[in-house]
SELOFI-446033 format. One record per residue (C-alpha): residue in one letter; x, y, z. Coordinates in steps of 0.5 Angstrom, whole numbers, plus 500, padded with zeros to 3 digits. Layout:
BEGIN
aXYZ;...
***
This chain:
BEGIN
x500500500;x502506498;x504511504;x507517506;x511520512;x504522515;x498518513;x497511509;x492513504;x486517503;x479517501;x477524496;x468523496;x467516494;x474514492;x481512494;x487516492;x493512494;x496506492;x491502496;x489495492;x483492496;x483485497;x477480496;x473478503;x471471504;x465473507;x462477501;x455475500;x452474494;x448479489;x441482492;x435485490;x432491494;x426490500;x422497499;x417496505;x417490508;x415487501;x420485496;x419487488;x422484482;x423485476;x421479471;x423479464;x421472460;x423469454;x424464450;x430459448;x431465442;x431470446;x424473444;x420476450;x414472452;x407477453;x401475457;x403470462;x398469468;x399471475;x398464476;x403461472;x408465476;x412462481;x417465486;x422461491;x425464497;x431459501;x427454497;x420456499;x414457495;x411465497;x404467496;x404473489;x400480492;x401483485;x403481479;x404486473;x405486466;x408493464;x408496457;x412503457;x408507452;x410504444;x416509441;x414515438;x418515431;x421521429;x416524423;x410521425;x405525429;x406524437;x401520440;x398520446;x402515452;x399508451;x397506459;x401501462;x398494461;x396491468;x394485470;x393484478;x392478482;x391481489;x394488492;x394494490;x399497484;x406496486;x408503484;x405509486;x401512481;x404518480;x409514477;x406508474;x409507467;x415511468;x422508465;x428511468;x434510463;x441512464;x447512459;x453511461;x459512457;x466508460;x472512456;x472509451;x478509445;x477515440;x476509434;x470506438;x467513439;x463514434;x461506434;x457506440;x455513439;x451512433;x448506437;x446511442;x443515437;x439510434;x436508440;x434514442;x430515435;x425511438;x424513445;x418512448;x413517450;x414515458;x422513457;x427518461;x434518459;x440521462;x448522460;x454521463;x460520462;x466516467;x473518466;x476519473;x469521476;x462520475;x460527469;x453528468;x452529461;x444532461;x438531466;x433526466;x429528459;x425525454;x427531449;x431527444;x434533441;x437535449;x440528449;x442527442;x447533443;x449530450;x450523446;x455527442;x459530447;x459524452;x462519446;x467524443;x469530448;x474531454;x474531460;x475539462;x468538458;x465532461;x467537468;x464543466;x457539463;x456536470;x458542474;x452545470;x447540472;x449542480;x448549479;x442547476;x439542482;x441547486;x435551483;x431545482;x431545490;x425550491;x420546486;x421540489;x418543495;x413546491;x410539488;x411536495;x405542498;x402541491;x401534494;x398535501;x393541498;x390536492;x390532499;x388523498;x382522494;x382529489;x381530482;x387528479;x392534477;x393532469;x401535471;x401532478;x405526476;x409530472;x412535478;x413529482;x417525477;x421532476;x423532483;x425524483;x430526477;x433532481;x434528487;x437522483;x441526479;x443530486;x444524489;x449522484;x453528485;x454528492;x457522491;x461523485;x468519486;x475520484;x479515483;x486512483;x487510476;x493506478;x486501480;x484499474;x477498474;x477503481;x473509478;x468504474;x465501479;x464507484;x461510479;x457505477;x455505485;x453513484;x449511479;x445505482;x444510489;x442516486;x436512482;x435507489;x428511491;x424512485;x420506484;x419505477;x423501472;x430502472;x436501467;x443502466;x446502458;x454501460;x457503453;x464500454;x471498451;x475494456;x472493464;x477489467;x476488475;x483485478;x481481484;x484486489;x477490487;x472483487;x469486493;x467493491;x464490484;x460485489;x458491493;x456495487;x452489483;x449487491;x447495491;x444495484;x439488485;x437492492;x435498487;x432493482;x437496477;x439493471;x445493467;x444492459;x452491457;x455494450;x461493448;x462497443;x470494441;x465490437;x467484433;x475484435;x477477439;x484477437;x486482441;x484480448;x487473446;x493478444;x493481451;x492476455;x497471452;x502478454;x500478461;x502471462;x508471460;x511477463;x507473469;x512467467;x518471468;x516475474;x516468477;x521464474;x525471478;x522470484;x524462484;x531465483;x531470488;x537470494;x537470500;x535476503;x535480496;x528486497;x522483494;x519487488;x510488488;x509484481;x512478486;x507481492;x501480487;x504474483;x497470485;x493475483;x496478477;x495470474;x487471477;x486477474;x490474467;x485469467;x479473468;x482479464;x477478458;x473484457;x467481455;x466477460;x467482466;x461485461;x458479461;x458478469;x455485471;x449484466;x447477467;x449479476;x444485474;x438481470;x440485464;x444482458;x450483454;x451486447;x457484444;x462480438;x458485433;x459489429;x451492429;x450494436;x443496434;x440490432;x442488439;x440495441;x434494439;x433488443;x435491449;x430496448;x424491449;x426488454;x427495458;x420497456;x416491457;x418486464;x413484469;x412486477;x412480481;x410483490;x409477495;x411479502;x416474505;x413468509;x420469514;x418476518;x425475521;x429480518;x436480522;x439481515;x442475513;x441473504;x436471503;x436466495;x431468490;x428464485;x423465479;x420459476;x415459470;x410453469;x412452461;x417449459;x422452453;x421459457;x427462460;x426467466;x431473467;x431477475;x434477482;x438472486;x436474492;x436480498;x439482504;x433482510;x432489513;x426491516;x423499512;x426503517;x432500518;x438504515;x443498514;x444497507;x449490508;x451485513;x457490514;x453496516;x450493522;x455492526;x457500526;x450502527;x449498533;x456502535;x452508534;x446505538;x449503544;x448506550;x455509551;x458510544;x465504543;x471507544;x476501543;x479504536;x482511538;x481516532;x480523531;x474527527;x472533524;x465537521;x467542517;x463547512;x465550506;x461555501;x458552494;x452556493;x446560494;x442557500;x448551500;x454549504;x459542502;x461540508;x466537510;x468531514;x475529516;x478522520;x485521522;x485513525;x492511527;x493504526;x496502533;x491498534;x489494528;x490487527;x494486521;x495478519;x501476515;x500472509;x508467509;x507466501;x506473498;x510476504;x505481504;x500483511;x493484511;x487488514;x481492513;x478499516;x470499516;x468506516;x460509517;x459516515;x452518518;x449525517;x442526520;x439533521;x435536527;x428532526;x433526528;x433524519;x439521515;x440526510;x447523508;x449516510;x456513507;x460506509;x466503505;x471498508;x478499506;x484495505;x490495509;x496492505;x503492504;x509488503;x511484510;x517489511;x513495512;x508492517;x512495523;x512502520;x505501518;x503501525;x506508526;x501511522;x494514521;x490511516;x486519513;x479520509;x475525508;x467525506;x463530502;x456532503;x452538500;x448541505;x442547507;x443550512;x441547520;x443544525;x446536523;x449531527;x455528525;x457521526;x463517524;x464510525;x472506525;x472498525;x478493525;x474488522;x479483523;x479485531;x472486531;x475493535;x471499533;x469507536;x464511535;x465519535;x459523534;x459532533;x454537532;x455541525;x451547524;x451550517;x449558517;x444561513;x447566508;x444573509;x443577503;x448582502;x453579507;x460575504;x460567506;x465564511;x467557511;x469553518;x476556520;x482551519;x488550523;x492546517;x497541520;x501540513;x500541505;x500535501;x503534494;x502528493;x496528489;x496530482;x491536482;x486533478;x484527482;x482532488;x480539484;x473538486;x474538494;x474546498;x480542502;x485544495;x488550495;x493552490;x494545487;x495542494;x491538498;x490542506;x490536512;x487539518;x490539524;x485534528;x488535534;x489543534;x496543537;x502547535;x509544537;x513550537;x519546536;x517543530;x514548526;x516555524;x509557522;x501556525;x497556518;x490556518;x485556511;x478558510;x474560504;x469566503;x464567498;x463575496;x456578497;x457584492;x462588487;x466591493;x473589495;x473584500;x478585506;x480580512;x482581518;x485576524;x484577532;x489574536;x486572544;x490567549;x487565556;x481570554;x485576553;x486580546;x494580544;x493582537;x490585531;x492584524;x489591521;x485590514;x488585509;x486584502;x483579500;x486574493;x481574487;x475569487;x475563482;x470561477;x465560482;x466565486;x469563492;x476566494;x480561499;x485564504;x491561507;x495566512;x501563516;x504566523;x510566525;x510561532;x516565535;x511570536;x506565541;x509563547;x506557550;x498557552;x491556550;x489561544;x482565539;x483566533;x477570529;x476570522;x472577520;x471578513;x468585510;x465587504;x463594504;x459595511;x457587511;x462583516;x462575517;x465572523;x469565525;x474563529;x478557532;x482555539;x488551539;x493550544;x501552543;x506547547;
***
């Protein structure tokens, strides 16, 4: 694992920016399907040996397995999304969706009843294959139903989107071309749009909200009702989707795919009606470091009901897979006759470390089938070894379109979250039935999303909150925009404590942090929440060095303002030891005509490690530097030359921003900066300021620090204490 003096690896939103390679679990459960309400949906599709859909199968005929026992069927719908609209001819009226009910009420709600959401993603693909599913792209959105929703994205080192959920295919045309042939600063900018315009979008959703509660149960329908609440599940899918936008290590190979593929899959979670993924890529390789996040992201997806409709657009090309894996299996025969050579004592290089999984991911390193894994893990479908992705396009389009909802609720009521096996029969030969494996079993209320997750949230849960793993952590907000703060959540946990295994044959050790973020506003309601384990690995010789550091990382979440309560969550899952700590935030309301102020940061070191594209998005980046708070707020004046502190502010107005600093110890004012001007504010308006004092000028003792930013007659205050030994 890559480390530096100060810190094993970081995490920047969902990814991680070290050379830390995660490792399979043993544990790892098996892709799931989600419990909505205590009931379990399922989408169904139903074809013949040739692959054409099967129409009008009766809710009788359907049979539903779980752990081996049969489940009585509550619901059972066969849903048409609208017939296409082909460009030319006249626009039709949306064809209602074709229901057959055995028993229950409607699986969705009726304001969403007949929607489709589809989401097209873009996987770097190479300039000579661009066009190629480009053009598939567009010859699928010709013939867009009336009631199909699609989204654009992009993925490079992130998650980019493109173009909103729309039906307007002149708006997703462009947003195809722009996806399959621009830049990354390109896809950059589009997705920044899309914020912006979310964040406006906010007030909206609370106008449909109210618009409900006056129409009220029972009304007369609003023939535009339906419409206002789908709006407002896009935008909060889409924003969804953005706060959890990841940034990856490229050196992980596969890293920046599945995250963005599991931002994906959240962002869509809550809305209920059908939703697909078109994963247009050229080459999606998963080494067996990254086995368990790719569980996780398809356990997320079949939670979700979203399936991943696979096109790989290398189209027909075998030789070149062939080519490539034959090239890693030799370098690997090398690799190994070195190591059988070796002497004694002689330093052992990281392709013998990884010698076995190299040699996995050699024999797994088929593009395809890393393609052909995630559609059929999904109950999607893989196109590929063609040259024509639009006849399997239009293929894809059908299944999308048409599927059955099968609701039962489960005959065990224990939900203790173990997995739970699903099968689905249908009682004709020759027919092929395509759907879920299974679920984890959580109560509606439950926010625990895996196995992994209810061990932390029984930490926080517990009547006095677990202190067996010693870390640090802090709240922090920064201005994004108008009526929004992005918060900021940092954590140091040193790694004294943990227990790292050593594995003798790969000379290699081996542990794993858990994290669990939790934000919940002042009504006690998870407005935020994020789990992720890490792996913590390197050679054998660094074990004991690796026991001296701290493991840093740090989560995002855009924020209103309000009073929120923090909880952060630190795991040795290998120890079974954890600590919990929990913090209030408060994220101050911006008042008209008055400058913006962040929290106010005490910086313990500016970290260069990382290129400045891989944290860009972050407010902790200050000129191409990544700042590490200081968690402890302590200053050794035997160790530093200087106090540093950093803090951002948003302008009201056109006057001149000024700053100026007071300095108290022990509750007695000991000086005054004098008004400073402030640097130019960047592209978004934001100006970030990092001063440095001289140490000499503080003797030992306990200090405040305000921050008074001025603009004109409007002032804004902060401030922060620290300790100087």
């Amino acid at each position: 694992m890559k480390m530096t003096e100060k810190f094993l690896s970081f995490l920047c939103l969902c990814g991680v920016l070290s050379g830390a390679v995660p490792s399979p679990r043993q544990d790892q459960q098996q892709p799931v399907a989600r419990v909505a309400v205590n009931e379990v949906l399922l989408d169904v599709v139903v074809t013949d040996k040739k692959g054409k859909q099967v129409k009008g199968v009766r809710p009788e005929e359907f049979e539903v397995l779980e752990d081996g026992v049969p489940q009585k069927l509550t619901s059972v719908h066969e849903t048409a999304v609208g017939a296409p609209e082909i460009e030319g001819t006249a626009k039709k009226t949306p064809a209602p969706p074709r229901i057959t009910v055995a028993g229950g009420g409607p699986a969705i709600s009726p304001e969403y009843l007949g929607l489709s959401l589809v989401v097209m993603a873009f996987d770097r693909i190479s300039p000579g294959n661009r066009k190629f599913a480009g053009d598939a792209a567009l010859q699928y959105l010709k013939e867009l139903a009336p009631n199909e929703y699609v989204s654009v994205m992009a993925i490079d080192r992130a998650l980019r989107i493109i173009s909103p959920f729309t039906n307007n295919r002149e708006r997703l045309s462009q947003a195809v071309l722009l996806a399959s042939g621009g830049t990354p600063q390109q896809f950059s900018d589009a997705s920044k749009s899309i914020r912006e315009t979310l964040q406006k979008a906010r007030l909206a959703a609370e106008a449909a909200r109210s618009a409900a509660a006056a129409v009220g149960p029972g009304s007369g329908s609003n023939p535009n009702m339906g419409a206002s609440f789908a709006e407002a599940a896009f935008n909060q899918a889409l924003a969804s989707m953005l706060r959890h936008s990841s940034l990856a290590e490229m050196s992980i190979q596969g890293w920046a795919s599945i995250e963005s593929m599991l931002q994906i899959v959240r962002g869509v979670s809550e809305f209920p009606g059908r939703k697909s993924v078109l994963y247009f890529a050229e080459r999606v390789l998963y080494p067996a470091q990254l086995k368990d996040r790719y569980l996780d992201m398809v356990s997320a997806a079949n939670r979700a009901n979203v399936s991943f409709y696979c096109i790989d657009a290398t189209g027909l090309d075998p030789a070149r897979e062939l080519e490539q894996m034959q090239a890693e299996l030799a370098h690997l025969s090398d690799v190994s006759r070195g190591q059988a050579t070796k002497r004694a004592g002689e330093a052992v290089t990281r392709d013998e470390v990884m010698l076995s999984e190299n040699a996995e991911n050699a024999i797994q390193s088929s593009p395809q089938n890393s393609l052909a894994a995630l559609a059929g893990n999904t109950g999607g479908v893989l196109v590929a070894n063609t040259n024509d992705l639009q006849r399997g396009l239009r293929s894809v389009s059908e299944d999308i379109r048409s599927h059955y909802e099968l609701v039962y609720t489960p005959a065990n009521q224990n939900y203790d979250g173990s997995f739970r096996k699903l099968q689905v029969k249908v009682k004709h030969s020759g027919m092929v039935v395509r759907s879920r494996e299974g679920y984890y079993a959580f109560r509606k209320d439950d926010p625990a999303e895996n196995p992994r997750e209810l061990t932390m949230l029984a930490a926080l849960n517990s009547e006095r909150l677990p202190a067996d793993i010693q870390f640090r952590a802090m709240s922090m907000h920064f201005p994004a925009g108008t009526n929004v703060s992005e918060a900021v959540i940092f954590a140091e946990v040193p790694l004294a404590g943990f227990m790292l295994k050593v594995d003798p044959q790969k000379s290699e050790y081996n542990g794993t942090l858990d994290t669990l973020v939790m934000i919940r506003d002042s009504a006690g309601k998870i407005v935020e929440k994020y789990s992720q384990d890490f792996p913590l690995q390197g050679p054998v010789q660094q074990l004991e060095d690796a026991k001296r550091k701290s493991f840093l990382f740090y989560r995002t979440a855009d924020l209103a303002p309000g009073r929120y309560t923090v909880e952060v969550v630190a795991r040795d899952s290998i120890g079974g030891k954890a600590g919990a700590k929990r913090s209030l935030l408060v994220v101050p309301a911006r008042q008209e005509g008055q400058p913006a102020l962040s929290s106010i940061v005490l910086v313990k070191w500016l970290d260069e490690s990382q290129p400045e594209s891989e944290v860009l998005e972050t407010p902790l980046m200050y000129n191409g530097r990544l700042i590490i708070p200081n968690l402890r707020a302590e200053v050794s004046s035997g160790e530093r030359q200087a106090i540093a502190l950093y803090f951002a502010t948003a302008a009201a107005n056109e006057q001149e921003p000024m700053v100026e600093l007071v300095i108290a110890k022990d509750g007695n004012l000991l000086g005054r900066t004098g008004d400073q001007k402030l640097p130019p504010s960047d592209s978004q308006g934001v100006i970030r300021y990092l001063a440095s004092l001289p140490i000499s000028s503080f003797s030992p003792g306990n200090y405040d620090l305000e921050v008074i930013v001025k603009q004109g007659q409007s002032t804004v205050r902060g401030r922060t204490t620290f300790l100087v030994q």
